[in-house]
C-alpha positions in Angstrom: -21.9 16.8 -21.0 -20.2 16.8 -17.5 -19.4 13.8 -15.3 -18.5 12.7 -11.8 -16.3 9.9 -11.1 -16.3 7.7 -8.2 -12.3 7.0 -7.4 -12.3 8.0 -3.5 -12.5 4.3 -2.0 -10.4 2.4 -0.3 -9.4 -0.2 -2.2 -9.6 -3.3 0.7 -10.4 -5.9 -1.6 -7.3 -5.6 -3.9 -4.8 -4.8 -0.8 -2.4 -5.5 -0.5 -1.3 -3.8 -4.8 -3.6 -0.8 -3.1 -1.5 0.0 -0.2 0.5 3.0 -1.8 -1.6 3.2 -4.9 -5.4 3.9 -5.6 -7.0 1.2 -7.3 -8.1 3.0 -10.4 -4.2 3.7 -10.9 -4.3 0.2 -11.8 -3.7 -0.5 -15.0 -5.4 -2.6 -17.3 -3.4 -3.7 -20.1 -0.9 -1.3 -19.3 -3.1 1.8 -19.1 -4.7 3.1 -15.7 -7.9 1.9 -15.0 -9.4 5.4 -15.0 -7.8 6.6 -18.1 -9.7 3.7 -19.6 -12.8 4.4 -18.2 -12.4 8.5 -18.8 -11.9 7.5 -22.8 -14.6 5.7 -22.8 -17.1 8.4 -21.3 -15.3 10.6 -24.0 -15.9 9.0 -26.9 -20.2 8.7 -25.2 -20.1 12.6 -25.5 -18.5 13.9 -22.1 -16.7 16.7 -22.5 -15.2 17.1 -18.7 -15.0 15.2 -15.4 -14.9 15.5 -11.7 -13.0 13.5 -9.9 -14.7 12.5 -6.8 -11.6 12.0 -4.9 -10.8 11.2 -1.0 -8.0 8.4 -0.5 -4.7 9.3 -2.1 -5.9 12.5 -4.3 -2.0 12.9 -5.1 -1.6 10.1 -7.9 -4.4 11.1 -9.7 -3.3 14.8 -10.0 0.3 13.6 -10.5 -0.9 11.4 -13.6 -2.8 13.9 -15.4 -0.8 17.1 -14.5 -2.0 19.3 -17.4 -5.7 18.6 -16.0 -6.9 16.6 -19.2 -6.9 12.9 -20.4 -7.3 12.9 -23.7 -9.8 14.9 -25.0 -11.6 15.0 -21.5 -10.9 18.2 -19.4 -10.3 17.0 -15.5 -11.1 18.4 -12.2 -11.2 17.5 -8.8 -13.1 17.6 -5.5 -11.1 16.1 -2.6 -13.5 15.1 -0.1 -12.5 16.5 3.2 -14.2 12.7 5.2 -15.9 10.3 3.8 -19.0 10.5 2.5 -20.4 7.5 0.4 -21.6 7.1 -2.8 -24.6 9.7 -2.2 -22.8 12.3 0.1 -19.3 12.1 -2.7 -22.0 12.7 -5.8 -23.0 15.7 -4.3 -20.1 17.3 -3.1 -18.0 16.6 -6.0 -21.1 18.0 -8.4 -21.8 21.2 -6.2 -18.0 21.8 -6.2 -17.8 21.6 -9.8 -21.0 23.9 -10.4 -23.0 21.5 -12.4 -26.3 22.3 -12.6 -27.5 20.4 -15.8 -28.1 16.4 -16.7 -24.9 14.8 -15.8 -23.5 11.0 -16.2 -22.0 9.4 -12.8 -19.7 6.2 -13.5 -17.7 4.0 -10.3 -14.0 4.2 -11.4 -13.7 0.2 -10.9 -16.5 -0.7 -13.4 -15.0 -1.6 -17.2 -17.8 -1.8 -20.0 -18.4 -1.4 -23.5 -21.2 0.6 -22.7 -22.2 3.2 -25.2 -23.0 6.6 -22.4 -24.4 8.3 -25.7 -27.3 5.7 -25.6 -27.8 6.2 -22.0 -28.4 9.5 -22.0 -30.9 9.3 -25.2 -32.9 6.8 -22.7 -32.7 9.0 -19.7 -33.7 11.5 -22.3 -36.1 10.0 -23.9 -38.3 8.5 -20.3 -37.9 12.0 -19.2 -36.2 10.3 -16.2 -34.6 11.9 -13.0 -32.3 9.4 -12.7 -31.3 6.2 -15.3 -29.5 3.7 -14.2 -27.5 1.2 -16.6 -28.0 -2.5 -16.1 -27.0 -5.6 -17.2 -28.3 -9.2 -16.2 -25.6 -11.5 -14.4 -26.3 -15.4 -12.7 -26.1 -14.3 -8.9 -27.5 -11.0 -8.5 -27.3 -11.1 -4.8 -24.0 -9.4 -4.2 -25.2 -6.1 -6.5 -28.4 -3.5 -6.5 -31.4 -5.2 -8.0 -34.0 -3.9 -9.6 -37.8 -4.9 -11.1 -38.2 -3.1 -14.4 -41.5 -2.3 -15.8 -42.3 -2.8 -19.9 -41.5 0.8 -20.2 -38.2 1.0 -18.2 -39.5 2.3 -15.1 -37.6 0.6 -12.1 -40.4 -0.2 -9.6 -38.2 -1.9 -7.0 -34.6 -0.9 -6.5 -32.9 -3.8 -3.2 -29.3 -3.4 -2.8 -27.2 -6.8 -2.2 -30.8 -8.8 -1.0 -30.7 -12.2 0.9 -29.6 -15.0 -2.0 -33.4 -16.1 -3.3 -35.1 -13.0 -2.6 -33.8 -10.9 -5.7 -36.7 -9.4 -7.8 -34.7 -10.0 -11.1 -31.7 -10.8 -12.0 -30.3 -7.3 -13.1 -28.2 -5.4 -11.5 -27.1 -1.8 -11.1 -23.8 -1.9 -13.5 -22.3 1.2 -12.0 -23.4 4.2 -14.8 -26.1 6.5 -14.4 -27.6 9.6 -16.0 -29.0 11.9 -13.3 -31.0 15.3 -13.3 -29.7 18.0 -11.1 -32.8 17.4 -8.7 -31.4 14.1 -8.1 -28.9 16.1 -5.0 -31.8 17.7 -3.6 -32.5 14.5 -2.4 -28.9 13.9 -0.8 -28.2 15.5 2.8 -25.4 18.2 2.5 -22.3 16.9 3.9 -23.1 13.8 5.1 -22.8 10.0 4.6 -24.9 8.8 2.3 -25.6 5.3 0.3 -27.4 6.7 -3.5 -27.6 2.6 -3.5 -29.6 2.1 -0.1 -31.2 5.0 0.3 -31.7 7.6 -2.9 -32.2 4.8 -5.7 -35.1 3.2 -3.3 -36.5 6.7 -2.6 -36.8 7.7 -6.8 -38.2 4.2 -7.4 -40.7 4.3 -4.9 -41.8 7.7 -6.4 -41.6 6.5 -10.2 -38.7 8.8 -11.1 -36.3 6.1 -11.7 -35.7 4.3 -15.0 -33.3 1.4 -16.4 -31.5 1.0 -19.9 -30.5 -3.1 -19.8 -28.2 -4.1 -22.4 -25.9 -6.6 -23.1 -22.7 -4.7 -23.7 -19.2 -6.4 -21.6 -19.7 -5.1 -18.4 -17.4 -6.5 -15.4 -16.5 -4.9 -11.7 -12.7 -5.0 -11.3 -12.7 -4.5 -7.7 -12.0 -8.1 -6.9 -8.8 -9.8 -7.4 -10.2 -12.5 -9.4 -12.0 -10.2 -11.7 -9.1 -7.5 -11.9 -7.0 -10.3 -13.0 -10.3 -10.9 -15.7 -10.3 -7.0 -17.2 -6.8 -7.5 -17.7 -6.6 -10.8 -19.6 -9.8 -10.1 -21.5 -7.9 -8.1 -23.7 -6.1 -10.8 -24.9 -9.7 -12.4 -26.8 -12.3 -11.2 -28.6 -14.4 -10.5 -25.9 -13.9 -6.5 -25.9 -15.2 -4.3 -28.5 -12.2 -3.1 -30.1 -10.3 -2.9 -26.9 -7.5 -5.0 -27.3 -3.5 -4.8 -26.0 -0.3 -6.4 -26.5 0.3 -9.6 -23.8 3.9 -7.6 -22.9 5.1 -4.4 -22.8 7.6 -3.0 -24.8 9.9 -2.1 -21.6 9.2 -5.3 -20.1 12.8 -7.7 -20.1 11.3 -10.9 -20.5 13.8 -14.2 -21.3 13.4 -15.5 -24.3 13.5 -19.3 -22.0 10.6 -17.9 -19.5 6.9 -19.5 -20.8 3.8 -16.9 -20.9 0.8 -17.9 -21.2 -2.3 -16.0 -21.3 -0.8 -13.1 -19.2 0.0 -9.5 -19.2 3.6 -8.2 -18.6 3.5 -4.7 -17.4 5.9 -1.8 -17.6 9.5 -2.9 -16.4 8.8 -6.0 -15.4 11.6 -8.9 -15.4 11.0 -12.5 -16.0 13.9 -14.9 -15.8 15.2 -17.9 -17.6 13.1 -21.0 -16.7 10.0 -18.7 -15.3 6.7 -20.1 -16.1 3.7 -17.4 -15.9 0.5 -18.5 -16.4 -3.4 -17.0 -16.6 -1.4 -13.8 -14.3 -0.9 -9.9 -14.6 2.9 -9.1 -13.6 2.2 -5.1 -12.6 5.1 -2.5 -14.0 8.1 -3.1 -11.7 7.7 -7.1 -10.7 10.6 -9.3 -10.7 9.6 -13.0 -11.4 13.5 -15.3 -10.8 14.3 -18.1 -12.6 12.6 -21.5 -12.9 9.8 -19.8 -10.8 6.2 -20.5 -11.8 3.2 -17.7 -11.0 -0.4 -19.0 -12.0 -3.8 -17.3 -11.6 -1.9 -14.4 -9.4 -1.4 -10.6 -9.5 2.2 -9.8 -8.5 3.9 -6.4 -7.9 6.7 -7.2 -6.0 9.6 -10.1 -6.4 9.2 -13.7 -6.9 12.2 -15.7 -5.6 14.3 -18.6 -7.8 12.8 -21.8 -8.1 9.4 -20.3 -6.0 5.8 -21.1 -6.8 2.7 -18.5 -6.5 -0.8 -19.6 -7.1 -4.3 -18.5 -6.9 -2.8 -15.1 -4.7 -1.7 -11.4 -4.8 2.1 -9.9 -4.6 2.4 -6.3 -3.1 5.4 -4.0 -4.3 6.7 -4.6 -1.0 6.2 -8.1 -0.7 8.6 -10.8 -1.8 8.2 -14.7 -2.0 11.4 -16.2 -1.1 13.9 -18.9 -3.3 12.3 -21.8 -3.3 8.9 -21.1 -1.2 4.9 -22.0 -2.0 2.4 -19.5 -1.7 -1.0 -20.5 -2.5 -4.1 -18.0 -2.1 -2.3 -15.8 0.0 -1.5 -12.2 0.0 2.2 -11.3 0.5 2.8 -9.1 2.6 -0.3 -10.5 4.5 -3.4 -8.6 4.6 -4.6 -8.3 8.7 -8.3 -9.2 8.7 -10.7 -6.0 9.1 
């Protein structure tokens, strides 16, 4: 079984930790984001993935440089523009010759999600596409969908009006699709699968769902990157678990941590105080500093506070200064 991967975006939402690195280079607890998600298409029966690749292609091929993770064989299709969700499917699977049932996963969704099991569903309705979904409180921020008794999505909306949803699950970001799926995608050109090929299959009754109830969270936000990574600290993975501090980490035995990861490198003072935060590999936290609910890459000055916001590698917070819900170096609006 082959699969393409979605990893060519942008990365606004987490800027500014995505300025010189894509976002699934991320890690979460300690490993890249799409090494995690790669393993866990592995172990669902995929035997190679495409890379659907457009911003910063370099640190992907850099990571895995022998063109495998794992067991998983890699390889890539660099975009030459921008071409969606649709347009990138298609040009990453006609680049990489697939021509058979294939699994498609976004590289910033993290789920238990068994891919085995959704391609016995896909299998099993016969489908041309399946999409997995899971059921969340406010539905109006994803692709909604009305299933029928037997799986069949009758009405596919992406991101309706708050109140109008038809249900209230969503698209979670892994699908099974035939081949014929493409002939429905315009060579070459920009192209929403959410807006316009998932409404097109429902309305012709080729499209099918496979809800379940497995962890499922998008870590394209800040507040729910921050949530992948201390998840691994409970129960609330399925035998995904990781140690609160690296091994390389230099962490004072007088700082205070508290439900939050320590990447690579990282150096934490006497006196420093981290709470409910990720520290990425190379952050430098000084002492008697507090960071709480925050991602930081970059330095955090003596005696400084950082609350509710996000450190770059670039940025630094100066000795003594408050930063609260703020990005540093500042984001400029878009």
């Amino acid at each position: 079984m082959r699969a393409v991967v979605l990893v060519g975006g942008f990365g606004t939402r987490l800027r500014p930790l995505t300025n010189h690195i894509p976002k699934p280079m991320l890690p979460i607890g300690h490993r890249p984001m799409i090494e995690r998600l790669v393993n866990r298409l592995g172990r669902g029966g995929v035997t190679e993935v495409v890379l659907a690749l457009g911003f910063k292609p370099e640190p992907f091929i850099a990571a895995f440089p022998n063109g495998r993770c794992g067991d998983v064989k890699l390889t890539y299709a660099v975009e030459p523009a921008p071409l969606d969700t649709g347009g990138a499917i298609k040009f990453a699977a006609y680049k990489a010759g697939i021509d058979g049932t294939f699994v498609v996963a976004n590289g910033d969704v993290l789920t238990d999600l068994d891919v085995g099991e959704l391609v016995a569903a896909h299998r099993r309705h016969k489908a041309e596409a399946t999409l997995h979904l899971t059921g969340v409180d406010d539905p109006s921020a994803f692709g909604v969908v009305a299933l029928s008794d037997g799986d069949r999505i009758t009405d596919f909306v992406e991101k309706p009006a708050l109140g109008t949803e038809p249900s209230n699950l969503i698209n979670a970001g892994t699908y099974v699709f035939e081949p014929s799926v493409l002939d429905q995608i315009p060579d070459n050109e920009r192209v929403s699968v959410e807006r316009s090929t998932f409404p097109l299959l429902a309305e012709v009754g080729r499209l099918y769902g496979h809800a379940t109830l497995d962890y499922w969270i998008d870590a394209g936000r800040p507040d729910l990157y921050r949530a992948a990574n201390l998840d691994l600290l409970d129960e609330k993975r399925i035998n995904v678990r990781c140690e609160a501090i690296s091994r390389t980490a230099n962490v004072d035995a007088a700082a205070m941590i508290l439900n939050s990861i320590i990447g690579d490198g990282v150096v934490v003072a006497p006196g420093a105080r981290i709470v409910d935060s990720v520290l990425l590999p190379g952050a430098h936290v000084g002492s008697a500093a507090t960071v709480e609910a925050s991602l930081v890459m970059g330095r955090v000055g003596e005696g400084a506070r950082v609350d509710a916001s996000m450190v770059g590698v670039e940025g630094v917070v100066p000795d003594g200064a408050v930063v609260t819900a703020s990005t540093i170096p500042e984001v400029p609006a878009s």
